[in-house]
C-alpha positions in Angstrom: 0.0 0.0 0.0 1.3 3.2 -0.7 1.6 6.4 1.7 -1.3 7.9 -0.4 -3.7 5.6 0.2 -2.3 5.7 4.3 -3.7 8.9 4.8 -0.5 10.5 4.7 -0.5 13.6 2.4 2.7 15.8 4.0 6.2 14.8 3.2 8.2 16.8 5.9 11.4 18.5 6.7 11.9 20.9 9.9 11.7 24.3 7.0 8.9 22.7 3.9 6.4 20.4 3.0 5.7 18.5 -0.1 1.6 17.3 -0.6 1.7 14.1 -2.6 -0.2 12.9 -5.1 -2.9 10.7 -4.3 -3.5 7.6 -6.2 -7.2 8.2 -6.6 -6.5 12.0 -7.3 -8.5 13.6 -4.7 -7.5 13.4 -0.9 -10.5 12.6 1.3 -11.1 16.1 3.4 -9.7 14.0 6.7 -6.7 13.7 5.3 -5.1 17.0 7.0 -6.4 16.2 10.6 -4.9 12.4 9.9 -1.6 13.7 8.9 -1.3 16.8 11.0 0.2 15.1 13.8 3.4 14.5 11.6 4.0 17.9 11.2 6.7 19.9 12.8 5.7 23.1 15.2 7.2 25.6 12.9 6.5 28.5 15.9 9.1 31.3 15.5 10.1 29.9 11.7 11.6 31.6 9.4 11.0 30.4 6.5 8.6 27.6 5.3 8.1 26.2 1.7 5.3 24.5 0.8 4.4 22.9 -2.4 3.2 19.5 -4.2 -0.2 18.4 -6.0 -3.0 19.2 -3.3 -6.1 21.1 -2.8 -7.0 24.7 -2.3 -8.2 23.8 1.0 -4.9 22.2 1.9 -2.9 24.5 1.2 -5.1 27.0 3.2 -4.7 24.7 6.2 -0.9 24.8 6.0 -1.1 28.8 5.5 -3.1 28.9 8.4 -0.9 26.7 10.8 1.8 28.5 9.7 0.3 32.1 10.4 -0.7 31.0 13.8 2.8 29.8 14.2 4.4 33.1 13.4 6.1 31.9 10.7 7.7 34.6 9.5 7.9 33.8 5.9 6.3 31.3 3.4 6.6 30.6 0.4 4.7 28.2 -2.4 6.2 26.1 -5.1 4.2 26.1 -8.1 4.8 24.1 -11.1 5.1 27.3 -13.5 6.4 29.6 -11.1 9.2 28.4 -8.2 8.5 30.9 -5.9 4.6 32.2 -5.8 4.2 33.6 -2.0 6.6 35.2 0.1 4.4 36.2 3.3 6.6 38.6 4.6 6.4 40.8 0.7 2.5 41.4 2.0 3.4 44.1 4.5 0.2 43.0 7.0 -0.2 45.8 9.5 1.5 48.2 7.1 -1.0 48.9 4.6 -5.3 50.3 5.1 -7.6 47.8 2.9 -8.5 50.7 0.6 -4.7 51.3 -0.1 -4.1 47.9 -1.5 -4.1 48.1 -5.5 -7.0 45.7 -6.1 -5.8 43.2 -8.3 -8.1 40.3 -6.7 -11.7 40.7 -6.9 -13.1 39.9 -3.7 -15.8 40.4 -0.9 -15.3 40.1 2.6 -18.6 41.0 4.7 -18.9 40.5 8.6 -22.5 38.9 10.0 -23.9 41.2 12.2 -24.9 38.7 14.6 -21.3 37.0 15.4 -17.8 37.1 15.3 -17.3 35.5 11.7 -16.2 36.8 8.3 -17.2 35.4 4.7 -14.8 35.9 1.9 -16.2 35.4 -1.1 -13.2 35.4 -4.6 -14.8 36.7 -7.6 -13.9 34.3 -11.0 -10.4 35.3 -11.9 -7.9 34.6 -14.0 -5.2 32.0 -12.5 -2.4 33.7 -11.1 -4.2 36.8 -10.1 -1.6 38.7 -7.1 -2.6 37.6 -4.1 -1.1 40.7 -2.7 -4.2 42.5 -2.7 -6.6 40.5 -0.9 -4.9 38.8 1.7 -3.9 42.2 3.7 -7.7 43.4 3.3 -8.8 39.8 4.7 -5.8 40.5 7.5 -7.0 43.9 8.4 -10.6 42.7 8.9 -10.0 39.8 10.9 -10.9 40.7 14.8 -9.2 38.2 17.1 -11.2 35.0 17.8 -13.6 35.4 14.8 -13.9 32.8 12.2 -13.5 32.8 8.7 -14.9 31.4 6.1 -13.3 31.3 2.6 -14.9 30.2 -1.3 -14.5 31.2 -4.4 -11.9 30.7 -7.5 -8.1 30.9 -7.0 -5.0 29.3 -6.8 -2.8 27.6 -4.0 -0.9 29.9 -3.2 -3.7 33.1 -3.2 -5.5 30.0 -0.4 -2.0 29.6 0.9 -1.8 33.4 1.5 -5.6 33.8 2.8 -5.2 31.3 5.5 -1.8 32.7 6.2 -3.3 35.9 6.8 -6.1 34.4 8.9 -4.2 32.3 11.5 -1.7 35.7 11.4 -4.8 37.7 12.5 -5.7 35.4 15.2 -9.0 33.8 13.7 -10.1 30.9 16.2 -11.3 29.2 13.0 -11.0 29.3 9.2 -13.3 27.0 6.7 -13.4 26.7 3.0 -16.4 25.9 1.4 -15.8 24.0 -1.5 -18.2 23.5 -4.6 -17.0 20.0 -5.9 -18.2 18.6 -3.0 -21.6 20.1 -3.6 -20.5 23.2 -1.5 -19.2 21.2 2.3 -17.8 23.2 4.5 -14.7 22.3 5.8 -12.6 23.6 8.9 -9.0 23.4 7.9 -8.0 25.6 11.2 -9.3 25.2 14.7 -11.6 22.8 16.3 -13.1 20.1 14.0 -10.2 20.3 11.4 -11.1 18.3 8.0 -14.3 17.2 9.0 -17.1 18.3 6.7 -19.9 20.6 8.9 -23.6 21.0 8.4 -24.0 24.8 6.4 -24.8 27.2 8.5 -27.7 30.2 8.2 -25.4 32.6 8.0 -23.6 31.0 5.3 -26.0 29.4 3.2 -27.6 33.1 3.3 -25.1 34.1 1.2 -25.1 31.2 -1.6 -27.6 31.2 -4.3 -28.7 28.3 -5.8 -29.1 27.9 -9.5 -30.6 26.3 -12.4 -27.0 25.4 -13.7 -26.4 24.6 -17.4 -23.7 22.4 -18.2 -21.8 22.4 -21.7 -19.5 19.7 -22.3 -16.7 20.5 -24.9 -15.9 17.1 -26.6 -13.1 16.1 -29.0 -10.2 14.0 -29.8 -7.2 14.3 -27.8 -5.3 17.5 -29.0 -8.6 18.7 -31.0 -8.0 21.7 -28.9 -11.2 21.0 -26.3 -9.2 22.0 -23.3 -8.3 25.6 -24.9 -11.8 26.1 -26.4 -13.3 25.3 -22.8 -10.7 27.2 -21.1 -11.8 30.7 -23.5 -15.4 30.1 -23.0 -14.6 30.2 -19.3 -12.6 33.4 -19.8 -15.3 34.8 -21.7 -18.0 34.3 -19.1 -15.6 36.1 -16.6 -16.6 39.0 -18.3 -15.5 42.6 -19.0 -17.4 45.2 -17.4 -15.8 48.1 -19.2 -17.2 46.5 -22.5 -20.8 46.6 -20.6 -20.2 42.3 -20.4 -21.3 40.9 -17.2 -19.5 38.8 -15.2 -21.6 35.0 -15.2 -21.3 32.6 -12.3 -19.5 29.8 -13.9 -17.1 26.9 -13.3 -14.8 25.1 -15.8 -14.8 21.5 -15.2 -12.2 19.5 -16.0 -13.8 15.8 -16.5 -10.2 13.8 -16.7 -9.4 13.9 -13.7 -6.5 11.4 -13.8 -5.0 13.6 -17.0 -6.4 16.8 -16.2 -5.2 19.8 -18.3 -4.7 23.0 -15.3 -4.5 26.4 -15.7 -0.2 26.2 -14.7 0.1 23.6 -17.7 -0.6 26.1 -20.4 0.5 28.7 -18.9 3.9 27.2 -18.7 3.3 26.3 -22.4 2.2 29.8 -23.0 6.1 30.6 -21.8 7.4 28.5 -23.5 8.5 25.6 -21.2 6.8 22.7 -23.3 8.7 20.0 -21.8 8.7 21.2 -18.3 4.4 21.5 -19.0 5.0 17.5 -19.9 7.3 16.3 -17.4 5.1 17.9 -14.5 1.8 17.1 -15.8 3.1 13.2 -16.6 4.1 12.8 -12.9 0.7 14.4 -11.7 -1.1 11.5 -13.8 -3.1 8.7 -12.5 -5.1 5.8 -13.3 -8.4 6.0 -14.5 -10.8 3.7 -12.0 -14.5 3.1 -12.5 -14.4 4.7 -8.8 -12.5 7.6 -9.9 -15.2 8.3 -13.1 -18.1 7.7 -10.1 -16.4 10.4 -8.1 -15.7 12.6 -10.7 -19.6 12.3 -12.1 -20.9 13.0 -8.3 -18.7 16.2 -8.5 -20.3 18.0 -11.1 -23.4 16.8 -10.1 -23.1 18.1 -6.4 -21.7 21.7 -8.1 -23.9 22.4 -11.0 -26.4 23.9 -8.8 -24.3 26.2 -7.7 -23.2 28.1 -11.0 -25.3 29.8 -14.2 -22.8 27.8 -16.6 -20.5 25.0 -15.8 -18.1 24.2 -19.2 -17.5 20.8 -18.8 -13.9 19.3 -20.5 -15.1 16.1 -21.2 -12.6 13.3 -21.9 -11.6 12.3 -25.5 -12.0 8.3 -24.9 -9.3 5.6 -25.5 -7.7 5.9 -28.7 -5.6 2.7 -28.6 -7.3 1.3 -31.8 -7.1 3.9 -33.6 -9.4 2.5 -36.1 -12.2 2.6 -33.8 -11.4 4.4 -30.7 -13.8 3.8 -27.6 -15.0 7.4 -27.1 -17.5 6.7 -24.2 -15.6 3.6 -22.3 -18.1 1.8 -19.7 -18.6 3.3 -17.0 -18.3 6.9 -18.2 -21.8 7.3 -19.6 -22.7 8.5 -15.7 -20.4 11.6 -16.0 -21.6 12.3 -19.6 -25.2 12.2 -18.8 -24.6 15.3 -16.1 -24.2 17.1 -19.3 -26.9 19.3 -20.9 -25.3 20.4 -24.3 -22.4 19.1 -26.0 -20.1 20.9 -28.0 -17.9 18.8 -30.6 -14.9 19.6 -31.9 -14.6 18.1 -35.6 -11.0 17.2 -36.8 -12.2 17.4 -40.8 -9.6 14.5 -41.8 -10.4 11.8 -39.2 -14.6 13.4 -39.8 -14.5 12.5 -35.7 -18.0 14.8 -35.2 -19.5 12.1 -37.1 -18.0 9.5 -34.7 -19.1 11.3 -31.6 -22.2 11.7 -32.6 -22.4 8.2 -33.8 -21.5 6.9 -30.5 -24.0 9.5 -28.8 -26.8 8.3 -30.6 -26.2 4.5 -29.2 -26.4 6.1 -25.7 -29.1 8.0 -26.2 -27.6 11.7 -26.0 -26.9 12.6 -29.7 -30.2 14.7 -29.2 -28.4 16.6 -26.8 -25.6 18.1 -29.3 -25.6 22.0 -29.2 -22.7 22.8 -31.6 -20.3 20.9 -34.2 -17.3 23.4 -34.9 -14.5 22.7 -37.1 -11.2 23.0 -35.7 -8.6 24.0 -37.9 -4.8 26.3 -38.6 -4.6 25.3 -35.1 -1.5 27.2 -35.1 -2.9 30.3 -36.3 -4.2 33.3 -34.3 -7.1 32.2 -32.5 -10.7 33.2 -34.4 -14.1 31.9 -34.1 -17.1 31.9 -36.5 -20.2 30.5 -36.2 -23.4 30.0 -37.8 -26.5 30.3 -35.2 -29.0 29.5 -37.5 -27.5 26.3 -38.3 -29.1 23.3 -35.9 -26.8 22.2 -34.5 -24.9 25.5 -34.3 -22.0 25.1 -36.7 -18.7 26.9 -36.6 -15.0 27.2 -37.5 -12.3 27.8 -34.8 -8.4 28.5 -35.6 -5.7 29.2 -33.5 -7.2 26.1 -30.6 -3.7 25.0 -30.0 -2.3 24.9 -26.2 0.6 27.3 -27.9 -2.0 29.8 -29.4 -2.7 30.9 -26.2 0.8 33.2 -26.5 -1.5 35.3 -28.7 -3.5 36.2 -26.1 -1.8 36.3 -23.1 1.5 38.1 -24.0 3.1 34.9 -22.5 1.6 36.2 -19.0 -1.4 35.2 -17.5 -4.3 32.8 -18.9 -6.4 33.7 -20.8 -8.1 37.1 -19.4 -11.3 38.2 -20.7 -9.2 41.4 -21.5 -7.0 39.6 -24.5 -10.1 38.3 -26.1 -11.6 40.8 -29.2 -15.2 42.2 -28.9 -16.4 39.3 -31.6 -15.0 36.8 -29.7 -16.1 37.4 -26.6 -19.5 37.7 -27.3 -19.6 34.4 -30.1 -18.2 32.3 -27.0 -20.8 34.0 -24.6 -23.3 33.5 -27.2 -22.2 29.9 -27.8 -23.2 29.0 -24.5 -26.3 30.8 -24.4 -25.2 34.3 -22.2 -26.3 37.4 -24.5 
């Protein structure tokens, strides 16, 4: 048996931790309580570096401890980026809230009835500064309250808002995570990664929705995870350009090959082979528990978001002749999903396959859009035809290295770097005028 299946998710020395990877890709939420007893004090530190393939909520737990600890710096080792957080850069005590450029959306309100503190992140772009937020949340936090923390963002913006938290001297801090069909889960104080019943004051300040999910499907390298990845960026919004900003989630579906933000934004740099090499050791192997878990988590989220965009998986190509694109088993996580959205590789004519195979399981009704992918290497455009049922379109530029167009080689994919057309074709395409 191996340590990830122990229960066992820190891998310690006196100054950093690593997470492992776990062989069924998500640690259980009991995981940090189970393994916390292995970790060193770290009170009076001076510098602590964590890193390794976890959770949000882990990494806020380890911010958190360390805060409380008085570490007095910490920093986070992301794949694309060595060094992400270094605490003592965020100048808490030095700075008012309202003179922090802000560079993370967020809201932090304080119930009126009890020591407690919700921060809500807005939908951002990954790698958003941190540097903003996490001195507001700091400067808010009264001694003993608790604080609860959701919303989109990286490990180390978590790392740095737990940080901040245990820094502050909150008797509790709790993440409330959508995947798991919005749990709440202490990852400081009492009851530490053990799931809680929601709360008034929280579920107060959730609203439930009648969530739409589109599924982008494809072959492998049809360009499914970019296309998903701009509709998400689209639905983020742009205010200044009188585009709203849409409650929205992009799901990746392959859990044991995911495609994350860091690996095209590595790509982006151009550090293709360090993208690989990191993603290849983050792999695991797909189980029939794994697709059950991975169906349950959309299912449990939807309801929570106007529009979850839904990377499906592109099916075992092994035969290449005839490729299993809906392996058994998987048909629970497909049927989660409203609308599907194909991506058609002209010289393989793979639409027709997808649709041939969704018509034996009884979905090909549900197909929303067929859009050509090709130039893949090209500046990314998009045109489609809306009158055409199902919607039919033409994509170029959906190749992970097109992104550089749009980002500069910077950050992914912001709403900014997209043109007016596009913007509002990919809004469009998922039904947000």
């Amino acid at each position: 048996m191996s340590d990830s299946q122990r229960g066992t998710p820190f891998e310690c020395t006196p100054d950093s931790v690593t997470l492992r990877k776990h062989d069924g890709r998500w640690w259980p939420m009991s995981c940090i309580q189970e393994g916390s007893a292995g970790l060193p004090k770290w009170n009076g530190l001076d510098r602590l570096s964590i890193g390794g393939p976890g959770a949000v909520w882990m990494y806020a737990y380890l911010g958190a401890r360390a805060g409380a600890a008085r570490v007095r710096s910490l920093e986070v080792l992301r794949p694309e980026r060595m060094v992400a957080l270094l605490a003592s850069e965020l100048a808490f005590g030095t700075d008012s809230p309202t003179a922090c450029a802000r560079k993370v959306p967020a809201v932090i309100t304080r119930d009126g009835e009890g020591p407690r503190l919700f921060l809500q992140l807005d939908d951002l772009p990954y790698g958003s500064d941190y540097k903003a937020v996490a001195p507001e949340l700091h400067a808010a936090i009264r001694p003993g309250d608790e604080v609860v923390i959701t919303g989109r963002g990286s490990v180390d913006l978590y790392a740095a808002l737990g940080y901040a938290s245990g820094l502050a001297g909150a008797s509790r801090v709790l993440c409330l995570l959508p995947p798991e069909g919005m749990a709440l889960i202490p990852v400081y104080g009492t009851g530490i990664g053990h799931a809680e019943p929601l709360p008034d004051w929280v579920a107060t300040r959730i609203s439930h929705r009648a969530g739409a999910t589109y599924g982008v499907i494809g072959f492998p390298n049809s360009g499914k995870s970019v296309l998903s990845k701009l509709i998400a960026a689209a639905l983020r919004g742009d205010v200044a350009r009188g585009m709203q900003p849409v409650a929205a989630w992009n799901f990746d579906a392959d859990p044991a090959s995911p495609t994350p933000d860091w690996y095209l934004e590595m790509i982006a740099r151009g550090d293709g082979a360090g993208a690989k090499s990191t993603r290849d050791r983050h792999k695991v192997q797909w189980t029939d528990e794994l697709q059950d878990r991975c169906a349950d988590r959309l299912a449990s989220a939807r309801v929570f978001f106007d529009r979850v965009i839904v990377d499906l998986p592109g099916g075992d190509h092994r035969n290449k002749q005839n490729p299993d694109l809906i392996p058994h088993g998987r048909e629970k996580l497909f049927a989660e999903v409203d609308r599907f959205i194909i991506i058609n590789l002209r010289e393989r004519d793979s639409a027709r396959q997808w649709i041939d195979v969704l018509r034996q399981k009884g979905m090909s009704e549900r197909v929303h859009a067929v859009i050509d992918s090709v130039e893949h290497l090209n500046p990314t455009a998009l045109s489609l035809d809306f009158d055409a049922t199902p919607v039919a379109g033409v994509a170029k530029g959906l190749d992970r290295n097109a992104v550089r167009t749009l980002t500069g080689g910077g950050g992914l994919l912001p709403a900014a770097g997209l043109s007016d057309a596009l913007l509002r074709d990919l809004r469009r395409l998922v039904g947000v005028a």
